[in-house]
Steps between C-alpha positions, in 0.01 A plus 500: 500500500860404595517326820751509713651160477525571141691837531767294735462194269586792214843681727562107562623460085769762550659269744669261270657788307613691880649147573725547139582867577640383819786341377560774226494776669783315729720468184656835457643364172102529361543895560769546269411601181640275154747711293404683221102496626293819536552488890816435473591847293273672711696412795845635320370895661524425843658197607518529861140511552396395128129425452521156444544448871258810540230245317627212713507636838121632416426156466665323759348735703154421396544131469532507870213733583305218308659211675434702866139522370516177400585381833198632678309308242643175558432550928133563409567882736384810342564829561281772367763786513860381538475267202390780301822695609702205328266473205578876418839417514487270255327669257760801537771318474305356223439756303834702563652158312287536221507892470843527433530123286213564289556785226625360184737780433815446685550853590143551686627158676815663617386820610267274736786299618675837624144651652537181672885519640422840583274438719697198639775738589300737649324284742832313570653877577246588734450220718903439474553884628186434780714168632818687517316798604727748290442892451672657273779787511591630171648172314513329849336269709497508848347200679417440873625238699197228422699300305862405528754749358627218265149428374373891471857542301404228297164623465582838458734391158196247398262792478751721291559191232109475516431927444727429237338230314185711523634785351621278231168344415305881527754606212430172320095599500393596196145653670325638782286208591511377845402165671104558600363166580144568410594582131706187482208281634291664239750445200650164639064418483493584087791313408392212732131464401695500111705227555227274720180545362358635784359811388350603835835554666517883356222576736526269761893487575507906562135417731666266686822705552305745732261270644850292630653847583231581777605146673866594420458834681300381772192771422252162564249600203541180289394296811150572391590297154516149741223305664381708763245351763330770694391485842227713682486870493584624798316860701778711308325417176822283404509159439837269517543303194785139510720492192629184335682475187288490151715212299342619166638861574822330625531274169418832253789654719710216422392437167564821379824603623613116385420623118707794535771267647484237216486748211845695688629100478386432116668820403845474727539148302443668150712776515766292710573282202546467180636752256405893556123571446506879628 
C-alpha cells in the first residue's frame, strides 16, 4: 500500500524537470518551430494564431498549474478542494496540448490548431464585448460610458479585427468538430498512455477529469475522496465529519495530469524539429 510520504516522495521527481521547464518556457525563441519541420508547415495555415504557439501556450499554462501545486507541496499546507481546482487545470491544459500536437497526419493536426483559435477568439470576443459593454446596432457598436471614449473606440476596432480573424479561421475549418474538453481529456489519455507506458491513464485520466471537476465547480462531492474524521452524530441523525487532504489522491491527481503534460512536451520537440514527419 502506497503511503503517503511515498506519493509526495513520487510528485517530488517531477521537480527537477519543473525547475528546467522554468527557464524554457521563459525563452519564447523555444516556441518557434525549425524551418522545414512538420510544425513548422503546419503553422504556414494560420499564422496569426498558428498551433505551434496553440501547443505552447497549453503548456506554459500547465507548467504553472504544476509549479502552483508544487508550491503547496513544498509549505507542507494542503488543501482538499482548491488544489484540485489547479490540478484540473493542468491536466486540461494538458491534454488540449497534446490533442491538437499528437496526430501524425498534419492535416488532423491543423484542423485542431484552428478548433483551438476558434475558440480563443471566441472567448477573447465575449469577455472583450462584456468589458466594453457593447450592444450591437446593425454593423455598429454602441458602448456606454464605462470606459473612456478613446479606449471603447479602440476597443470597439480591436473587436472588429478580432470577428474578423474568426471568420477567417471558421472558413479555414475543414470540419464540424468543436472544442469539448471531456473528449480531449479522453483522446489526449490514449495518445499519452502510448507514448509513456502508462497504460492506466485511458481510464484513469477521463476518472480524474470529473472527480477534479466537482472541486472545480464547487458541488463538494469529491470531499468525501480525502481523510475524513467524523465526529458524533448529533439528535438530527447527522453527524459532522473534518476533512483533510488525502496526499495519495493528491499525488494520482498530480501524477496523472503530469503524464499528459510530458507526452504534449515529447511530441512538441519531435514535430518542432527536424525535417517534415507529417
Amino acid at each position: 500500500m502506497t503511503t503517503e510520504r511515498d506519493a509526495i516522495e513520487k510528485v517530488r521527481t517531477t521537480f527537477a524537470m519543473l525547475d528546467e521547464h522554468r527557464a524554457r518556457w521563459g525563452d519564447v525563441t523555444q516556441s518557434v518551430p525549425e524551418p522545414g519541420s512538420a510544425l513548422d508547415l503546419d503553422d504556414r495555415t494560420w499564422p496569426s494564431l498558428p498551433l505551434s504557439q496553440m501547443g505552447w501556450q497549453g503548456m506554459v499554462c500547465a507548467w504553472d498549474h504544476f509549479d502552483l501545486a508544487r508550491f503547496t507541496i513544498d509549505h507542507e499546507r494542503g488543501f482538499p478542494t482548491a488544489v484540485y481546482s489547479v490540478l484540473r487545470g493542468a491536466l486540461l491544459a494538458s491534454s488540449q496540448a497534446l490533442w491538437a500536437l499528437g496526430p501524425d497526419d498534419s492535416a488532423t493536426r491543423v484542423e485542431r490548431g484552428l478548433i483551438l483559435a476558434q475558440e480563443w477568439y471566441r472567448r477573447r470576443i465575449q469577455w472583450q464585448e462584456s468589458l466594453t459593454t457593447t450592444a450591437r446596432q446593425g454593423a455598429l457598436y454602441v458602448a456606454t460610458d464605462v470606459m473612456a471614449p478613446e479606449d471603447v473606440g479602440r476597443s470597439v476596432l480591436q473587436l472588429k479585427e478580432l470577428e474578423k480573424d474568426l471568420a477567417s479561421v471558421e472558413e479555414l475549418r475543414s470540419t464540424r468538430e468543436q472544442m469539448e474538453a471531456t473528449r480531449c481529456v479522453k483522446i489526449a489519455a490514449e495518445f499519452a498512455a502510448v507514448r509513456t507506458g502508462a497504460s492506466a491513464l485511458t481510464s484513469s485520466a477521463p476518472r480524474e477529469w470529473q472527480r477534479l471537476g466537482g472541486d472545480a465547480h464547487g458541488l463538494g462531492w469529491p470531499l468525501m475522496m480525502q481523510t475524513t474524521t467524523w465526529g458524533e452524530r448529533g439528535a438530527d441523525g447527522l453527524t459532522a465529519a473534518t476533512v483533510t487532504v488525502d496526499l495519495v489522491t493528491l499525488a494520482n491527481s498530480y501524477l496523472c495530469a503530469w503524464l499528459v503534460y510530458t507526452a504534449a512536451v515529447g511530441r512538441f520537440n519531435e514535430i518542432r524539429a527536424g525535417a517534415t514527419t507529417g
